[in-house]
ZAMARGU-4260 file (C-alpha; in steps of 0.2 Angstrom, whole numbers, plus 5000, padded with zeros to 4 digits):
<rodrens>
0) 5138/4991/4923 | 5135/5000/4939 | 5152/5009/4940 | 5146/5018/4925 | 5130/5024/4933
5) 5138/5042/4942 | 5139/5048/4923 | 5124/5048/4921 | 5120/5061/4932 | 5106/5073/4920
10) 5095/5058/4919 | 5097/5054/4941 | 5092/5072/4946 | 5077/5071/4930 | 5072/5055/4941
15) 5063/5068/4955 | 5050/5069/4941 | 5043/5049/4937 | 5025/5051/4928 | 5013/5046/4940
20) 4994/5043/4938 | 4984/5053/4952 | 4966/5049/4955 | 4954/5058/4967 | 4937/5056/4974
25) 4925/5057/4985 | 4907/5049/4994 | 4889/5054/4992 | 4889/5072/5001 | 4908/5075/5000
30) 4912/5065/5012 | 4929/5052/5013 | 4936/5063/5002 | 4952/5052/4996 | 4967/5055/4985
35) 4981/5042/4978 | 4997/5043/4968 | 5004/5028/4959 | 5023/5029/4952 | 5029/5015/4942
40) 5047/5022/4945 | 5065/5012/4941 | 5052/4995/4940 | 5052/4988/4922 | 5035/4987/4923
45) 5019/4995/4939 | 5014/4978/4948 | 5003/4989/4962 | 4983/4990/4964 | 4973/5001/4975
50) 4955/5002/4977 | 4942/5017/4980 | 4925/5013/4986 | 4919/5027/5001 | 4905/5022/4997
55) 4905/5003/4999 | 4889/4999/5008 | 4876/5012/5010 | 4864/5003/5021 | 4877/4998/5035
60) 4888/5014/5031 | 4905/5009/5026 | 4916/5014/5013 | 4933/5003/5010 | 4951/5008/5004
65) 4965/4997/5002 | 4982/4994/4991 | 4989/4980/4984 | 5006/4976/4980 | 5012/4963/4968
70) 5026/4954/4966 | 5033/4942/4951 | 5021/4953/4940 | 5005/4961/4943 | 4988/4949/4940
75) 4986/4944/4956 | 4986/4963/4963 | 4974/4966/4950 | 4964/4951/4952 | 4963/4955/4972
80) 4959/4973/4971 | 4943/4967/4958 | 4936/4954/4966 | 4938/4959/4987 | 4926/4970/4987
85) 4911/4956/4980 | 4919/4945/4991 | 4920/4955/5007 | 4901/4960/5004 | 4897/4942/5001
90) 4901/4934/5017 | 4887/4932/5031 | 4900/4939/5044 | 4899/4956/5034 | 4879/4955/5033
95) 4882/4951/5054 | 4892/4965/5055 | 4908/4955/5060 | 4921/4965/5051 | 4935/4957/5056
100) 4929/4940/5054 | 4923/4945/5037 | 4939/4953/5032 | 4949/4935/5036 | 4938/4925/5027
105) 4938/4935/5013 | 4959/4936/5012 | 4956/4916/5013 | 4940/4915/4999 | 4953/4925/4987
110) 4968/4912/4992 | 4957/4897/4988 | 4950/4906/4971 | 4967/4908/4966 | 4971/4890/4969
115) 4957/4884/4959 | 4956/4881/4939 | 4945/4896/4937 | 4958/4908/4947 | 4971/4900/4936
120) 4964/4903/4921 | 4959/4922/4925 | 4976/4923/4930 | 4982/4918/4913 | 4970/4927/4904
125) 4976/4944/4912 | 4994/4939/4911 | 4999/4924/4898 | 5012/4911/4906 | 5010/4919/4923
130) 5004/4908/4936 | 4998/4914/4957 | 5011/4898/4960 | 5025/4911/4962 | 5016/4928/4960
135) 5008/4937/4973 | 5004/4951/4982 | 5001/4961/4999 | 4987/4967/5003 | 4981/4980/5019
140) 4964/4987/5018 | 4954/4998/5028 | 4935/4996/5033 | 4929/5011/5038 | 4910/5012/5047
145) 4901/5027/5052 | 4887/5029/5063 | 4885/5033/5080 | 4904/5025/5086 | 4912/5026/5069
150) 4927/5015/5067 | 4941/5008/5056 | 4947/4990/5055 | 4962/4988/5045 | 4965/4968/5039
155) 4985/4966/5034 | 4993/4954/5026 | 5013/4961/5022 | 5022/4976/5023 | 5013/4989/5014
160) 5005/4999/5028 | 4989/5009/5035 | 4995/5025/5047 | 4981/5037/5056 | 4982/5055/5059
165) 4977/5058/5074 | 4981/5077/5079 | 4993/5075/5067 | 5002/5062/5076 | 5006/5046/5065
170) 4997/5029/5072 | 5000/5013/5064 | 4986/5002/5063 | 4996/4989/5054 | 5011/4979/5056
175) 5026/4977/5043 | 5025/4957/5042 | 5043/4953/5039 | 5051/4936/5041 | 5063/4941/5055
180) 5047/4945/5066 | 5049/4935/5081 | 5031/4925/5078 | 5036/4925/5060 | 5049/4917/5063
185) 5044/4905/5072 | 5028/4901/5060 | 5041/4898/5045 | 5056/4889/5054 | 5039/4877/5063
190) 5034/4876/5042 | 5051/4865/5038 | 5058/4885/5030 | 5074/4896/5036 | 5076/4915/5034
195) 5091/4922/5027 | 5103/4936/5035 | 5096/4946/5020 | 5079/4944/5029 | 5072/4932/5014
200) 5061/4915/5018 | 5071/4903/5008 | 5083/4912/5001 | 5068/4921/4990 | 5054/4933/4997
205) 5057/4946/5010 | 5040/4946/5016 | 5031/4932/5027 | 5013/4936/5023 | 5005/4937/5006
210) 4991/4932/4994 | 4994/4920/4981 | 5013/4913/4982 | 5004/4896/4980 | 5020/4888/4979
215) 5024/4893/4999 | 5006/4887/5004 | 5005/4868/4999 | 5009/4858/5015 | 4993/4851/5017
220) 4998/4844/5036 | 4995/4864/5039 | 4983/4879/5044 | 4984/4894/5030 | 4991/4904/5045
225) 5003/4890/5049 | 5011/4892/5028 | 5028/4896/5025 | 5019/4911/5018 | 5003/4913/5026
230) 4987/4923/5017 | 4978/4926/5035 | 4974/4943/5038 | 4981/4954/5057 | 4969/4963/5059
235) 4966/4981/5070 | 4951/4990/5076 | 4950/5007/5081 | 4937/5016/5087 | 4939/5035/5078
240) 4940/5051/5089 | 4938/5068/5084 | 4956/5071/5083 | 4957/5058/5068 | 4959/5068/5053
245) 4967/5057/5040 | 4973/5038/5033 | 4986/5036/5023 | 4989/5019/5016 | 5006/5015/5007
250) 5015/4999/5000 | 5032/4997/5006 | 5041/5007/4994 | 5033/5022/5004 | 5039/5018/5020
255) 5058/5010/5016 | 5066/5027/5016 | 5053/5037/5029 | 5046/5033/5045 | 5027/5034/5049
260) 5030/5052/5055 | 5039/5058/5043 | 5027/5053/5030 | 5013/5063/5037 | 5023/5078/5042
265) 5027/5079/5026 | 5007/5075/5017 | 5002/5089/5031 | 5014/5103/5027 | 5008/5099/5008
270) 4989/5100/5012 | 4993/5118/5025 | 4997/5124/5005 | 4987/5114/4995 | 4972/5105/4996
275) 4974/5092/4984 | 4977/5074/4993 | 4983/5065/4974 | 4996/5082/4974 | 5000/5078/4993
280) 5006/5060/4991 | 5013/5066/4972 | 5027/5076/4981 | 5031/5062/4992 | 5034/5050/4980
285) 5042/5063/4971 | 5054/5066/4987 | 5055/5048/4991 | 5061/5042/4974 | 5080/5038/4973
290) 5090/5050/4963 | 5106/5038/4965 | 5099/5020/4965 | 5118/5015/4969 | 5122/5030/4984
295) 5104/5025/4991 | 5107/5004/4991 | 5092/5001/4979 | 5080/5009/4991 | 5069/5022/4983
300) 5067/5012/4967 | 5051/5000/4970 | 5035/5006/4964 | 5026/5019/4976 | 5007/5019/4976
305) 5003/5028/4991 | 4984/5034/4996 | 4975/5047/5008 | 4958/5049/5014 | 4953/5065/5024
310) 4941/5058/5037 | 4934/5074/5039 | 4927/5080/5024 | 4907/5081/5017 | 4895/5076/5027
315) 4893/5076/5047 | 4911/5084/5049 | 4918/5100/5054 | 4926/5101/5039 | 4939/5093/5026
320) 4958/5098/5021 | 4955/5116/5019 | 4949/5117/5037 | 4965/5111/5045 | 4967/5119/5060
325) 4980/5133/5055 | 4992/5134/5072 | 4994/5115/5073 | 4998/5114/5054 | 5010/5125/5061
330) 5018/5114/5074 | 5023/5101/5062 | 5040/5101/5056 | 5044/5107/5039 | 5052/5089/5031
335) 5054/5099/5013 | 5070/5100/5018 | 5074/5084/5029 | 5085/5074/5026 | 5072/5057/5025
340) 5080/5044/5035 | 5078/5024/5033 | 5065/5016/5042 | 5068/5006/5056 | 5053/4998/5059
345) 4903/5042/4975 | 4908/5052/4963 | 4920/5043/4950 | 4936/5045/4952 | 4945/5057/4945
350) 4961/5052/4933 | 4976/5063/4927 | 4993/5060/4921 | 5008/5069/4929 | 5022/5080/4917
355) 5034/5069/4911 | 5051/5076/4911 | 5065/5063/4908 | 5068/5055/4892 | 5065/5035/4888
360) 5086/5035/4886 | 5090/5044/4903 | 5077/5034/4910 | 5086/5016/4903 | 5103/5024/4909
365) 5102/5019/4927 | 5087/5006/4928 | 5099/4992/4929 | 5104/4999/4945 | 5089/4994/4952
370) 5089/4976/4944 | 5099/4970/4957 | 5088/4975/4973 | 5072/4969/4964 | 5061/4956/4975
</rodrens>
């Protein structure tokens, strides 16, 4: 089946153009203006969520972004990116103004709502015969405060990935939780579980942190972040400078090819052109998407759903995308051309379909190629 694939060469170059669904928006006053790109790509079917919400809580100033990425379908991503931000609000450590804390007991409040007869149901009732027992999803979100010592505190659980621009340098404020991790290791081996070469917690996922996955989370004997797969949230404070321009958030299939860096080299030289944040992370995907599924090992063929915020835009700021300082724009390298490398490591929104520019046939032609590297 796959040696057949190289024939099929009209439909592999025609695969630069995947439809994607871009949405934009912004806060009261302009400000957190934000942009995201979602790309269903060689997938059967587009099991990521995202959600929007700059502005989240007026009274206590926070606005709060994050993406969800499923696996083993797409309820549970969708379920999460729905009920987090009622659930987030609802805890007293929120009211308290203990972000963190809140943030972990909300990833846990979603866990044990899944695990219940009411989660289950809604689960089946947005997706008959699926079930959070083997269906799941990552989950990084960003809390973002304002006032007098605005910060961000980014709660992780997997390896889709929050990165700051600061003077257009990429910061990671999240970690890639992966089963070879040394304390990841440790917590699954300690949980009667083995990693494979492959990097695969018994023989199954490659990722050691997740909502839902209920199946990986029933030894009773143990903590939720003692689990096979654990729910609990890391989670990462940073206190926002004036050199912080933007966030990008991304699930995996952003970063598999492209290092932090390289992603926002690339979203900069977009915005120096083009103001548009949904365009910016468009063209990535449209870069980062495997033209060979074969030549490229399966990498570039996972859904893409990846997100910007400017942090500088609307109100209180010096300015948004279009007032990017001009010579530093200039100091970043021009990845149009790179080679992209494998990683080591309120207004409403706005919708809009991308040109589609493949047919359904070339699209079948080469998706088995991508069957084999599936999750």
């Amino acid at each position: 089946m796959l040696s057949a694939l190289p024939r099929a060469g009209a439909a592999m170059k025609a695969a630069r153009h995947w439809p994607k669904a871009l949405e934009t928006g912004s806060g009261n006053g302009g400000r957190l203006a934000w942009g995201v790109a979602s790309m269903q790509g060689w997938r059967d079917n587009q099991e990521d969520a995202h959600l929007a919400l700059p502005d989240f809580d007026p009274k206590r100033r926070t606005a709060l972004f994050g993406v969800f990425d499923g696996h083993g379908g797409a309820t549970v991503a969708k379920i999460v990116a729905e009920r987090l931000p009622d659930v987030l609000k609802g805890q007293a450590a929120y009211q308290a103004g203990r972000y963190d804390e809140a943030l972990t007991h909300s990833f846990q409040q979603l866990d044990d709502f899944l695990t219940s007869r009411p989660g289950r149901r809604e689960v089946g009732r947005h997706g008959p015969g699926e079930n959070p027992d083997f269906q799941g999803c990552t989950a990084v979100v960003a809390l973002i405060r304002g006032g007098v010592k605005p910060e961000i505190i980014v709660a992780n659980a997997g390896d889709s990935r929050c990165v700051l621009v600061s003077a257009s340098k990429a910061v990671d404020l999240s970690r890639d939780h992966a089963p070879t991790l040394p304390d990841e290791l440790a917590r699954v081996k300690k949980a009667g579980g083995y990693v494979t070469r492959e990097g695969r917690i018994n023989d199954n996922l490659n990722l050691s942190r997740a909502l839902g996955d209920l199946f990986y989370k029933t030894n009773k004997r143990l903590k939720p972040c003692e689990q096979l797969i654990s729910g609990v949230p890391e989670i990462t404070r940073h206190t926002l400078t004036e050199a912080d321009s933007h966030l990008t958030i991304g699930c995996d299939g952003i970063w598999d090819q492209s290092s932090s860096q390289q992603v926002v080299n690339f979203q900069l030289r977009q915005l120096a052109s083009n103001p548009g944040l949904s365009d910016a992370c468009a063209a990535f995907e449209d870069k980062n998407v495997s033209v060979h599924p074969v030549k490229t090992d399966g990498l570039g063929c996972d859904n893409m759903t990846l997100m910007m915020i400017d942090l500088l835009s609307g109100e209180k700021q010096v300015g948004g995308s279009d007032d990017l300082d001009k010579s530093t724009l200039a100091s970043v390298p021009d990845v149009a051309t790179e080679t992209v490398a494998k990683a080591t490591a309120s207004s409403a929104p706005k919708r809009r379909l991308s040109s589609v520019r493949f047919s359904r046939s070339q699209r079948r032609r080469t998706l088995l190629a991508c069957r084999s590297y599936a999750e």
